[in-house]
C-alpha positions as CSV (number, residue, x, y, z in Angstrom):
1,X,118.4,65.6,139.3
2,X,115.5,67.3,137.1
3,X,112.1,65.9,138.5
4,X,110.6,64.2,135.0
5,X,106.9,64.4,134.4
6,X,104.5,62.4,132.2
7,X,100.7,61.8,131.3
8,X,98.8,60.3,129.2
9,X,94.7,60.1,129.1
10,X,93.6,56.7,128.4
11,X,91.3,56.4,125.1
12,X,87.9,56.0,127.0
13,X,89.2,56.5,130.2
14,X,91.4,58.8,133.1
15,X,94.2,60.7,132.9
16,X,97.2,59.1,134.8
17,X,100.1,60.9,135.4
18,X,103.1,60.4,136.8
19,X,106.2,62.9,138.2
20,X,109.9,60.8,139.2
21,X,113.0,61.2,139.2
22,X,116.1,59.7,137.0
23,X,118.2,58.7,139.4
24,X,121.4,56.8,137.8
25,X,119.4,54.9,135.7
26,X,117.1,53.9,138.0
27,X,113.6,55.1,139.1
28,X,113.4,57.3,141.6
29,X,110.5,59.2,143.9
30,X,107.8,57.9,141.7
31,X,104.5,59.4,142.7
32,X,101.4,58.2,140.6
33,X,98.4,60.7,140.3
34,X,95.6,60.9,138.0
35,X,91.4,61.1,138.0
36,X,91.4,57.5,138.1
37,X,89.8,55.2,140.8
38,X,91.8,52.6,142.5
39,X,90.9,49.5,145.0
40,X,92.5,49.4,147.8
41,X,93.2,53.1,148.7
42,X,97.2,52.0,149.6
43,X,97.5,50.5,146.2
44,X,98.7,53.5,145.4
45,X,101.5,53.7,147.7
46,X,102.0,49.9,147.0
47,X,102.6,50.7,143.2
48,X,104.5,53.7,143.8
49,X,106.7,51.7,146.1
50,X,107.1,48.5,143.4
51,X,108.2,51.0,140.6
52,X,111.2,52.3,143.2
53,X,114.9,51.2,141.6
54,X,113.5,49.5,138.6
55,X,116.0,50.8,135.7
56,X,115.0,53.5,133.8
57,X,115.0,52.1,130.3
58,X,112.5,49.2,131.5
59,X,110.0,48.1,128.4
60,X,106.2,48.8,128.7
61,X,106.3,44.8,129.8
62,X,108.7,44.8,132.4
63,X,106.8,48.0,134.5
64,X,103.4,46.7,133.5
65,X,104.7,43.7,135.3
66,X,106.2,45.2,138.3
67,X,102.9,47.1,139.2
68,X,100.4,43.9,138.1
69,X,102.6,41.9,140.6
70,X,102.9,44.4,143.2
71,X,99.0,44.2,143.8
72,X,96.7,41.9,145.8
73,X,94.3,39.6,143.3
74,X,91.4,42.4,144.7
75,X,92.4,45.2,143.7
76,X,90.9,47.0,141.4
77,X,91.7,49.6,138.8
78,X,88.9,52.0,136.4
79,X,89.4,53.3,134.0
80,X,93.6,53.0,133.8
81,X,95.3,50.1,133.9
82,X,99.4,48.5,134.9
83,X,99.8,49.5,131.0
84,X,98.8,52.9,130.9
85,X,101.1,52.9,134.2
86,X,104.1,52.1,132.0
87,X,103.2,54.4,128.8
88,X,102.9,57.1,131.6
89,X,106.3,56.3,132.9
90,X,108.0,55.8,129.8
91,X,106.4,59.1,128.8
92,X,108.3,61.2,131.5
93,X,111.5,59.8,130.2
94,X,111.5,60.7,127.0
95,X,110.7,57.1,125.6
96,X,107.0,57.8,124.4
97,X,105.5,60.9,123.4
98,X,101.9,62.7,123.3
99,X,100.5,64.4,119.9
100,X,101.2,67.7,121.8
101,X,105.2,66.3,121.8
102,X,105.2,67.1,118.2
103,X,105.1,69.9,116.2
104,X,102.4,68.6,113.1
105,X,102.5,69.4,109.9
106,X,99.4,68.8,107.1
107,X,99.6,68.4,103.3
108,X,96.5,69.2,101.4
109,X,95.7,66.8,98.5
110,X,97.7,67.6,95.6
111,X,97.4,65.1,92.4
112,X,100.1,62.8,91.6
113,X,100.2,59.6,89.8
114,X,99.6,57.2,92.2
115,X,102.9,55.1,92.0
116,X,104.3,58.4,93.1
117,X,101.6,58.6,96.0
118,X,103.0,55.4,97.1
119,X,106.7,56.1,96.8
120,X,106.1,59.3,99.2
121,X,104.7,56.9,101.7
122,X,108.1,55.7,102.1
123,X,110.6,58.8,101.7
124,X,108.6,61.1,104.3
125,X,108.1,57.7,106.7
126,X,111.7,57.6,106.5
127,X,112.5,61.4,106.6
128,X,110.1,61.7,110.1
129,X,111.8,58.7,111.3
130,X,115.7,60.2,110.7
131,X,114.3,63.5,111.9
132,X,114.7,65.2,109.2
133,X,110.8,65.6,108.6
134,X,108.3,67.2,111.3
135,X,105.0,64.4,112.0
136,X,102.6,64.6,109.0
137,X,99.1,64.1,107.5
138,X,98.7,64.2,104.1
139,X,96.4,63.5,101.9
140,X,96.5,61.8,98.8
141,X,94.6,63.2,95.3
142,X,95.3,61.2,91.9
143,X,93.4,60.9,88.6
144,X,94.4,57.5,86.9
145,X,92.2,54.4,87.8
146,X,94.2,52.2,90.1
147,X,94.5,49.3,92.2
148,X,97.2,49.6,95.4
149,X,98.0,46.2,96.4
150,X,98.9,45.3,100.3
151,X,102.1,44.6,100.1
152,X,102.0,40.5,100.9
153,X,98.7,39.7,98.7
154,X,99.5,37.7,95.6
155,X,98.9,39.4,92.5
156,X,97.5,37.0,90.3
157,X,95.1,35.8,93.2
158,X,93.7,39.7,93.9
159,X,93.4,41.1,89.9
160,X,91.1,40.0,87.3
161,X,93.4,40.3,84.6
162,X,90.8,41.1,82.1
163,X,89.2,44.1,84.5
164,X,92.6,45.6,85.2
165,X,93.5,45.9,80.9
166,X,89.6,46.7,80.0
167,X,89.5,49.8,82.4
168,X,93.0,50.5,81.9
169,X,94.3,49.9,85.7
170,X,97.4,51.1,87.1
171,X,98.4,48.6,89.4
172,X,100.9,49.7,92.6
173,X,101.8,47.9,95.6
174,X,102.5,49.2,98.7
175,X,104.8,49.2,101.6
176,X,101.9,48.3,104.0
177,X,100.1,45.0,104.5
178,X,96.3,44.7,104.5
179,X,93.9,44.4,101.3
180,X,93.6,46.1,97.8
181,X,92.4,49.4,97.3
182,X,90.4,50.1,94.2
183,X,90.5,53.8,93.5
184,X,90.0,56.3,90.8
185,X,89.9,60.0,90.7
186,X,87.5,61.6,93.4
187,X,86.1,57.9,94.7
188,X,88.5,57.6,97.9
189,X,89.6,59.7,100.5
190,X,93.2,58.2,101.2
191,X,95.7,59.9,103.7
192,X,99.0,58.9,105.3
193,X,100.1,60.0,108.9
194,X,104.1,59.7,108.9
195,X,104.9,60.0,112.6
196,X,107.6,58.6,114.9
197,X,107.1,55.4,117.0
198,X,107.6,57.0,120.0
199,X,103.5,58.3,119.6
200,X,102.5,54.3,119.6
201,X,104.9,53.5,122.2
202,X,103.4,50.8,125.1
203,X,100.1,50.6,122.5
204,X,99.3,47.2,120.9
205,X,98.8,47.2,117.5
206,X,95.3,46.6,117.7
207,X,95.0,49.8,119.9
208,X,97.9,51.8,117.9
209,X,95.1,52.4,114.9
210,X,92.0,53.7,116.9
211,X,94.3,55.8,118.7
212,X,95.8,57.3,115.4
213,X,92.7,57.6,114.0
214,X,90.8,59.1,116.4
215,X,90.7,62.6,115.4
216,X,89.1,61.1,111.8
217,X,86.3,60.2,114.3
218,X,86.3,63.4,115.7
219,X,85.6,64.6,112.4
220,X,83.6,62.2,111.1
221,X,81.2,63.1,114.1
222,X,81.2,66.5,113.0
223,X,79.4,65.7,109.6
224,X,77.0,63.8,111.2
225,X,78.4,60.5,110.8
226,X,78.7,58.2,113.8
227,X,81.7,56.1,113.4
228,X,83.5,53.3,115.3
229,X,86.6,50.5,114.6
230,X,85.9,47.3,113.3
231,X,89.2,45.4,115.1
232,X,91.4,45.0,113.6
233,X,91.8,48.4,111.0
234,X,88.3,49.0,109.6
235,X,86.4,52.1,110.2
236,X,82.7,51.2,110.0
237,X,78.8,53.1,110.9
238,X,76.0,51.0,111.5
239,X,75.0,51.3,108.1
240,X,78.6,49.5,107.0
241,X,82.3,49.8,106.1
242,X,83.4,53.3,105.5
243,X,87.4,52.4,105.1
244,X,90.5,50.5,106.6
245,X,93.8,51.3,107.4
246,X,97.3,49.8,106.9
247,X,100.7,50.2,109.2
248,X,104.4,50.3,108.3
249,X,107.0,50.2,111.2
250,X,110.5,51.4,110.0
251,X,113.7,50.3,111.9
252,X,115.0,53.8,111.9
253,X,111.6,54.5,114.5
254,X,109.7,56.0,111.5
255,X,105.9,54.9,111.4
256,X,103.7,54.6,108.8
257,X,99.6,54.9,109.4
258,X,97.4,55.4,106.5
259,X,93.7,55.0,106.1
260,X,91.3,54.8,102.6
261,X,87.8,55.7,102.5
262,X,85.1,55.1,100.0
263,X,83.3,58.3,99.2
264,X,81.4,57.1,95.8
265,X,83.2,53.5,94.6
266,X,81.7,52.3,91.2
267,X,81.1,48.5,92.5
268,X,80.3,47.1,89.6
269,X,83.8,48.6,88.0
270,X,85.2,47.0,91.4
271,X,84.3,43.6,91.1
272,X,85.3,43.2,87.8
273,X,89.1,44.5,88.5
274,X,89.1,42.6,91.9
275,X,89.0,39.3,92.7
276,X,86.6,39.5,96.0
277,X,86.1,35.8,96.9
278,X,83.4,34.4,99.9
279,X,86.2,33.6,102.6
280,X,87.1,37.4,102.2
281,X,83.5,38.6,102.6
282,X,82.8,35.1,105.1
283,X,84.0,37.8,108.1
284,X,81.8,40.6,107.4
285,X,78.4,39.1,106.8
286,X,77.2,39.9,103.7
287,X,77.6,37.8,100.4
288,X,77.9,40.7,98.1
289,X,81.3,42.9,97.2
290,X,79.1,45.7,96.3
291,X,77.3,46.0,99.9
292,X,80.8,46.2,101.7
293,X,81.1,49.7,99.7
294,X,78.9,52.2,101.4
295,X,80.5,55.4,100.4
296,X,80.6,58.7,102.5
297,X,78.8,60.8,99.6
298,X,75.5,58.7,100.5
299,X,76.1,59.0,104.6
300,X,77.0,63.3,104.3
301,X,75.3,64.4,101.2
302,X,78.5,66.5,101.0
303,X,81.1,66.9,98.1
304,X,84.2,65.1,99.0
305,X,86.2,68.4,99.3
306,X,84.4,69.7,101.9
307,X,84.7,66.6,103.8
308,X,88.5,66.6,103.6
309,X,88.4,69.9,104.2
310,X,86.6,69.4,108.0
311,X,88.8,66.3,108.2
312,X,91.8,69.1,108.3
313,X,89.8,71.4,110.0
314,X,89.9,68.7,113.3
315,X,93.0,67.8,113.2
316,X,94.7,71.4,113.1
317,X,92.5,72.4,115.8
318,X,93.5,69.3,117.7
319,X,97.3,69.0,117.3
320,X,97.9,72.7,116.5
321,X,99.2,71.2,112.9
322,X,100.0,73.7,110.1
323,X,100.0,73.8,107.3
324,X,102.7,73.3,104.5
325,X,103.4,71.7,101.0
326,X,105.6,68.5,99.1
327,X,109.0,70.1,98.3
328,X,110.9,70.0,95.2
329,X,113.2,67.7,96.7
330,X,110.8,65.1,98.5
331,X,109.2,64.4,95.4
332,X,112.1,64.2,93.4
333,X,113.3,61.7,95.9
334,X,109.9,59.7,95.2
335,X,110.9,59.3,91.8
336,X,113.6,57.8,92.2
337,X,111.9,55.8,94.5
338,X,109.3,54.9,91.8
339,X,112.3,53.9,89.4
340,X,114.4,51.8,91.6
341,X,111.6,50.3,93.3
342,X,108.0,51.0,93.1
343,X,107.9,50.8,89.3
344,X,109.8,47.8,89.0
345,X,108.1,44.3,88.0
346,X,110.4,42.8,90.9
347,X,108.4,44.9,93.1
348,X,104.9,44.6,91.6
349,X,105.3,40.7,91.5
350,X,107.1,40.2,94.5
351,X,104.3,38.0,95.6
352,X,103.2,36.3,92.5
């Protein structure tokens, strides 16, 4: 038997580890460590001894479980918890991965038509997720105004018709739920992280988008700005919204995370291409579209390349990413993607 070994440090908290062995299918020698603190001092041993001969392929749920019920109604546990027990465990076997796992690639922001930006979301999700793809960030660039629908809004309850044909909008519709981005060329700052499930794995979805994003706040702290998450997938300063982010879960265990941020929206262009009603805005308190924008040119002073370009910075330096380029192939795959699919009026109107 090979002695398995796992970690994992706890967004906002202590490093837990754990070192076990696979023994038939079952855990064996499990010894919990970590900078944590724990209440009682034999809790340890107790949950050590509770995750003994459970199988190895147990869910997040069912060792969460077995160490929640293994402990008195006293004790106590900072700054880890029975679920960063089970990502831990699951790490070690092979069933959840770290960033440092992965081998991360970046893609600078080239210009495509955004139809194309959209249809990419879905052939590299898919590549990463048959491993044929290394985990990526890339960034989007484009230059024809648009509108990228979440892909269950209606479109006839989200588009002023008249807005969309006066400032000649090219309306797409994503893979990934959430709302409607309104973006022309140079306003946004939009990227896509295509990474495998296994990176999420024992995170809610709530918790799944901080974590992914937390490098952007790394960065974001590094011009100045400081930046938290508005549950559930908007990034926000005390001075408002900056941006929100949308998922896509593939069955082949590809993963879809991708985030838009407003660097210098026109809002009065906005509101006339988007229908913005009061139960949208009832949430966020504030009566007006044009006070949810609060772009990042006004925050940093700083032209929206160099801000991408510290946004990269971070995350190379953080996931030893590198960096690379779209191949012939990828985006010939996207358009075919944008033909039989993301092109079609089927696909636009799928949700009238």
């Amino acid at each position: 038997m090979v002695m398995r070994h796992g970690e994992y440090k706890v967004p906002g908290g202590k490093l837990v580890v754990v070192d076990l062995d696979d023994d038939g299918g079952q855990l064996s020698k499990v010894s919990l460590s970590g900078d944590f603190f724990l209440e009682p001092d034999e809790a340890l041993d107790t949950i050590n001894a509770a995750l003994e001969r459970l199988p190895s392929n147990s869910s997040n749920v069912q060792l969460s479980k077995a160490v929640s019920d293994s402990l008195p109604a006293d004790a106590h546990f900072f700054g880890f918890s029975p679920e960063a027990v089970a990502i831990t465990i699951r790490r070690a076997l092979g069933y959840a991965s770290s960033w440092a796992d992965h081998q991360w690639e970046v893609i600078r922001p080239t210009v495509q038509p955004t139809n194309i930006n959209v249809a990419l979301d879905e052939v590299l999700t898919q590549a990463v997720g048959a491993g044929e793809h290394q985990p990526t960030l890339r960034f989007w660039d484009w230059e024809e105004p648009s509108v990228v629908i979440g892909s269950f809004q209606s479109y006839r309850n989200e588009l002023h018709p008249e807005g969309v044909q006066k400032h000649n909008i090219s309306v797409v519709r994503r893979v990934t739920g959430g709302g409607a981005m309104f973006m022309e060329g140079g306003n946004c700052i939009t990227y896509s992280l295509y990474l495998p499930q296994t990176l999420v794995d024992g995170l809610s979805f709530e918790e799944s988008y901080a974590f992914l994003d937390a490098w952007v706040m790394a960065a974001l702290k590094r011009l100045g700005i400081e930046a938290f998450y508005v549950p559930l997938n908007d990034i926000a300063t005390d001075q408002g919204k900056i941006g929100g982010a949308a998922q896509k879960r593939l069955a082949n265990g590809g993963m879809l995370h991708h985030v838009t941020m407003s660097y210098n929206i026109d809002a009065d262009k906005m509101v006339e291409v988007l229908r913005i009603g009061k139960e949208k805005l009832s949430d966020k308190g504030t009566r007006s579209a044009k006070k949810r924008v609060d772009p990042l040119r006004r925050q940093t002073g700083l032209p929206r390349e160099e801000i991408i370009n510290t946004m990269i910075e971070v995350f190379k330096e953080r996931y030893g990413a590198t960096e690379t380029t779209l191949s012939e192939a990828e985006l010939s795959a996207a358009q075919q993607r944008v033909i039989e699919k993301f092109g079609t009026e089927e696909w636009l109107h799928r949700v009238p």
